[in-house]
N, C-alpha and C positions, 0 to 999 in steps of 0.2 A: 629540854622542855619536860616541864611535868606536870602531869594531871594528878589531883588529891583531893581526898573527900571533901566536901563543902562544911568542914567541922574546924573550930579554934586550933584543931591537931594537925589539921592542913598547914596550917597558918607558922606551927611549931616548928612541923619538917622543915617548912623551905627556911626558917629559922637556921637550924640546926646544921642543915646541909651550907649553907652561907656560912657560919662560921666553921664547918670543918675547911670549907675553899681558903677563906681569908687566913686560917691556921698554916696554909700548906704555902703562903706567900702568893697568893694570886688576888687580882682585884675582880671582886663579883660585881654585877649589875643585873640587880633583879625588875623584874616587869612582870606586875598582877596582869596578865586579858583577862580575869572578870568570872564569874560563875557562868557555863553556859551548859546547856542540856546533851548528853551525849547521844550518840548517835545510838546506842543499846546499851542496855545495862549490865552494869559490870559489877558483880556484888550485890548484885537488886539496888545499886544505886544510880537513879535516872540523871541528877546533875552534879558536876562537879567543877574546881576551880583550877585553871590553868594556871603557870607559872614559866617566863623564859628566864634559865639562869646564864647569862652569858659573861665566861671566864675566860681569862688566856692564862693555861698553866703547862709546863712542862708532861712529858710522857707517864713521870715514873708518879704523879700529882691524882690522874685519872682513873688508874688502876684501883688505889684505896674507894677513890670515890665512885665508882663505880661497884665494887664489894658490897659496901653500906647500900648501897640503892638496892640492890636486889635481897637486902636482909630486909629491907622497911615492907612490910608485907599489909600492915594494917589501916595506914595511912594514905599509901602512896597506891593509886590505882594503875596509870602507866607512866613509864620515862622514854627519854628519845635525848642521847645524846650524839652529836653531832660536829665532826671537825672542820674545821672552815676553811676553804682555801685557796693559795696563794696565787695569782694570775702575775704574769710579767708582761705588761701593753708592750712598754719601748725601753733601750736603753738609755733615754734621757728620762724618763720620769722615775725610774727606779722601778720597784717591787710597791705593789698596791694590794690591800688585801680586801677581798670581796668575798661573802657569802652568800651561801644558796641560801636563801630565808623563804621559807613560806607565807608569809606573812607581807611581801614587798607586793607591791602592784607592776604588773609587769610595763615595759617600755614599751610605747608607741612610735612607732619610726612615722617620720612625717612624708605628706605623698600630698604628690601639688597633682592641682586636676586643668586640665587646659581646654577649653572649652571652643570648638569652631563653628561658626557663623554658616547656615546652608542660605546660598542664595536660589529662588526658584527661576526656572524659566519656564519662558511661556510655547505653546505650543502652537505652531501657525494653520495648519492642517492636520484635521485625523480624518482617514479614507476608514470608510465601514466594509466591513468582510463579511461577504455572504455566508449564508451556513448552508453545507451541499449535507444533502442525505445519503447516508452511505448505505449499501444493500450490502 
């Protein structure tokens, strides 16, 4: 993930970093979320543009690209990058690969509600009680 000034220079980074990925043999998928207002300002700058870059590249792939990220000083306000990982459910379905995304809306487990019936009864006699005073 990365957050970048709301400037054409924004727009250049996530450029530029795309092709150093696709240089190093890996398939990038990039995803604009949009300009939104940050939480405080970072640079005296109140809003900026998000970007998800999601790649699968080897170990020795992340190291370079991670370098370059922390030289981009001017353009690139923060990064978050993130490795995804591997769950095994069962050994009939194999290896399935799931990430933590923030971004996902979480699961709603389903919950049945079973509803009972009060029947009233009725009351044949009520005896009244005196009230004694107590000393």
């Amino acid at each position: 993930m990365m957050v970048t000034v709301p400037t054409a220079a924004g727009e250049s980074l996530i450029s530029r970093f795309e092709k150093i990925i696709k240089d190093a043999g890996a398939a990038v998928k990039v995803s604009n979320l949009g300009r939104k207002k940050l939480g405080y300002p970072i640079r005296k700058i109140l809003d900026a543009d998000y970007f998800v870059l999601d790649f699968e590249a080897e170990g020795k792939v992340v190291l370079p690209v991670l370098s370059r990220l922390r030289l981009e000083q001017e353009d690139l306000l923060r990064y978050m990058l993130i490795k995804k990982k591997l769950f095994k459910p069962s050994k009939k379905k194999g290896r399935i690969e799931k990430s933590v995304d923030a971004f996902e809306e979480p699961k709603v487990a389903k919950v049945t509600v079973v509803t009972k019936k009060v029947t009233e009864e009725k009351v044949s006699k009520v005896a009244k009680v005196k009230k004694t005073k107590q000393k």
